[in-house]
C-alpha positions as CSV (number, residue, x, y, z in Angstrom):
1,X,-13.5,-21.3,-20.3
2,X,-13.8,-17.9,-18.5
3,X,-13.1,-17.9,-15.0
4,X,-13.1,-14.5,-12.7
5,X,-9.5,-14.2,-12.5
6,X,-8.9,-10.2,-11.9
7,X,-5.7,-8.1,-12.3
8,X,-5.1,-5.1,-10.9
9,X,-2.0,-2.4,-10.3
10,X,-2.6,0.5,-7.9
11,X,0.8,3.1,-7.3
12,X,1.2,6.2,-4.8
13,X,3.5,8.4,-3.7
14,X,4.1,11.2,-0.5
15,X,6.4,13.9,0.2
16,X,8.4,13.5,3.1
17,X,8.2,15.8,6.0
18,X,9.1,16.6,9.5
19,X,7.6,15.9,12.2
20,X,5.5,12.9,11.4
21,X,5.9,8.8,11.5
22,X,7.2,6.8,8.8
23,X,4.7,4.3,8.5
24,X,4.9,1.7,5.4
25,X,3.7,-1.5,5.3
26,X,1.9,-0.9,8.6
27,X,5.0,-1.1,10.3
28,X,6.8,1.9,11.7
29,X,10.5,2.4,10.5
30,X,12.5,4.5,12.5
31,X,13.4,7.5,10.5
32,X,13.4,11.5,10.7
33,X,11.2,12.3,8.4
34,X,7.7,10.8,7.7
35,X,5.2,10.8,4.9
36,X,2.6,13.6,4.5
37,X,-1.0,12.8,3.9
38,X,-4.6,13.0,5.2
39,X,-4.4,9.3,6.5
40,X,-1.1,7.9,8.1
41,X,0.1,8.2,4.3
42,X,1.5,4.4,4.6
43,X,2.5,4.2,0.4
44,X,2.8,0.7,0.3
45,X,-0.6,0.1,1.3
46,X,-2.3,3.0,-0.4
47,X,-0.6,1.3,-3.6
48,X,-1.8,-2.1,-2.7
49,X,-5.3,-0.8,-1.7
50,X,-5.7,0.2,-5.2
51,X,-4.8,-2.5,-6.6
52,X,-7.1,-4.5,-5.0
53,X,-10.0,-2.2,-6.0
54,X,-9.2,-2.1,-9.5
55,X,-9.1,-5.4,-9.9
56,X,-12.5,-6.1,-8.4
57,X,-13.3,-2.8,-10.9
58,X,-14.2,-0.6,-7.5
59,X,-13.5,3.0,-7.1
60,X,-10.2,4.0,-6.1
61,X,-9.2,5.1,-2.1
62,X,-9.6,8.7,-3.3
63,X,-12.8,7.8,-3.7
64,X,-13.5,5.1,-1.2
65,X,-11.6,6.9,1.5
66,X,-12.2,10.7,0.3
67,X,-9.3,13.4,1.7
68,X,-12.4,15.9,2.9
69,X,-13.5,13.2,5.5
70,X,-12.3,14.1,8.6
71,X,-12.7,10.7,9.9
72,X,-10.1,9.8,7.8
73,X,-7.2,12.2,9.8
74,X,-4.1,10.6,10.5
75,X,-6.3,6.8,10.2
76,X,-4.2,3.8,10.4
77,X,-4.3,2.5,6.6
78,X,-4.2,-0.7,8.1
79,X,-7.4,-0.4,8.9
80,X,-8.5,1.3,5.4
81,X,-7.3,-2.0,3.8
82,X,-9.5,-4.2,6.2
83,X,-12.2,-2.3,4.5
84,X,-10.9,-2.7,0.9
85,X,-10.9,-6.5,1.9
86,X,-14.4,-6.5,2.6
87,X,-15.2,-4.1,-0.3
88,X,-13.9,-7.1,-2.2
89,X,-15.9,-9.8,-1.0
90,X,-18.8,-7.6,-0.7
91,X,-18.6,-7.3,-4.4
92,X,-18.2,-11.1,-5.1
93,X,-14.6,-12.0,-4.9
94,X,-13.7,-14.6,-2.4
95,X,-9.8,-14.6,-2.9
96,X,-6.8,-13.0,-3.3
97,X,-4.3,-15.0,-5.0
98,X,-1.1,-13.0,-5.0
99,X,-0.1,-9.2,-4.4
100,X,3.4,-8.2,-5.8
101,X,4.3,-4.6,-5.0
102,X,8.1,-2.4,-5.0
103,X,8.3,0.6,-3.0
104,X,11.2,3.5,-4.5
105,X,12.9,5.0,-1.3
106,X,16.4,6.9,-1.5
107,X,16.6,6.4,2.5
108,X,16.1,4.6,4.6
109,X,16.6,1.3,3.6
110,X,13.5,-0.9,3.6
111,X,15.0,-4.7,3.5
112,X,15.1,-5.2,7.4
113,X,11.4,-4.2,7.4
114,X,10.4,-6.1,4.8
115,X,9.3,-9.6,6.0
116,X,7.2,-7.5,8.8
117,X,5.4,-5.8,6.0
118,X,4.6,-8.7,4.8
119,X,3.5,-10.3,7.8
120,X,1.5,-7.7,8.6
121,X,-1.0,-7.4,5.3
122,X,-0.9,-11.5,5.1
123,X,-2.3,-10.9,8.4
124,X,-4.7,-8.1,7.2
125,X,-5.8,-9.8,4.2
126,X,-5.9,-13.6,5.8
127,X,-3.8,-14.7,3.2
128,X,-0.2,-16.6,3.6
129,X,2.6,-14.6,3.5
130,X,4.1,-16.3,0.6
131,X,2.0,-14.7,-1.7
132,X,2.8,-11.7,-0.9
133,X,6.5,-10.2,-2.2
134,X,7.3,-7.0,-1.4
135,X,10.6,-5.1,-3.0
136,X,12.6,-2.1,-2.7
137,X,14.8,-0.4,-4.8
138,X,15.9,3.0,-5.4
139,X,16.0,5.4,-7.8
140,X,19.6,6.0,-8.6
141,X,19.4,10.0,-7.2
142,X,16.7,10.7,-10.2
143,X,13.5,12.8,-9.5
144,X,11.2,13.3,-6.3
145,X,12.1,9.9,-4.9
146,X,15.9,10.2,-5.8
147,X,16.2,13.8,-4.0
148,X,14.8,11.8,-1.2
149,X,11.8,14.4,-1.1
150,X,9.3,11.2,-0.9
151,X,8.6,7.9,-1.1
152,X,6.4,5.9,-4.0
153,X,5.4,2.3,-4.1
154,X,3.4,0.3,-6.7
155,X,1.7,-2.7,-6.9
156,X,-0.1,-5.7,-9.1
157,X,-2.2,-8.4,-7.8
158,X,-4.5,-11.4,-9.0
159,X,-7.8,-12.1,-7.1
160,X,-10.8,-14.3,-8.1
């Protein structure tokens, strides 16, 4: 039997910077630094975004969302992902079943923010917060992410 059970794994990653918010998750952690992008850089969702379109076999936000268009400046990627949502069942696929996803932070520490994330894309997405699990970990001090220079997060997910 074949059903139209869909996998996909999306990952991003920004420099941190001066001067802007740190915005992950859609929620706003209180930092000195923020992430640097076209959008409001938000890596968690960015990773999950993609996920979600490569499962349903979409293009990617790059493409979806392209850098050159300027009414993408600074946009809430809370709002991006309402569209990826539709994108989805535009193309067919009624449910997301689960959305697993880590984000790799030296500083600051994402745990207290954690079940807001979540909150907020089961909100997004209309889907129960339980099947959504969000981690964080760090990188031990190695590369970009351990120089605390940026942030990355990845993430799978199952929709149908």
């Amino acid at each position: 039997m074949i059903t139209n059970l869909r996998i996909g794994q999306g990952f991003d990653i920004h420099r941190l910077v001066k001067g802007r918010d740190l915005i992950i998750g859609g929620v706003k952690i209180p930092y000195e630094k923020g992430l640097d992008g076209h959008s409001d850089a938000d890596v968690l969702l960015h990773a999950i975004m993609d996920a979600l379109l490569g499962a349903a076999g979409l293009p990617d936000i790059g493409q979806q969302f392209p850098p050159s268009d300027i009414q993408y400046k600074n946009i809430d990627s809370s709002l991006l992902l309402k569209k990826v949502k539709q994108l989805l069942y535009d193309a067919g696929f009624k449910e997301i079943i689960n959305i697993d996803a880590t984000i790799l932070a030296e500083q600051p520490m994402m745990n207290l923010f954690i079940p807001k994330m979540e909150d907020k894309i089961g909100t997004i997405l209309n889907i129960h917060k339980e099947r959504i699990n969000i981690k964080a970990t760090t990188t031990e001090k190695l590369g970009f992410v351990g120089r605390e220079e940026g942030i990355a997060a990845m993430s799978v997910c199952l929709i149908a």
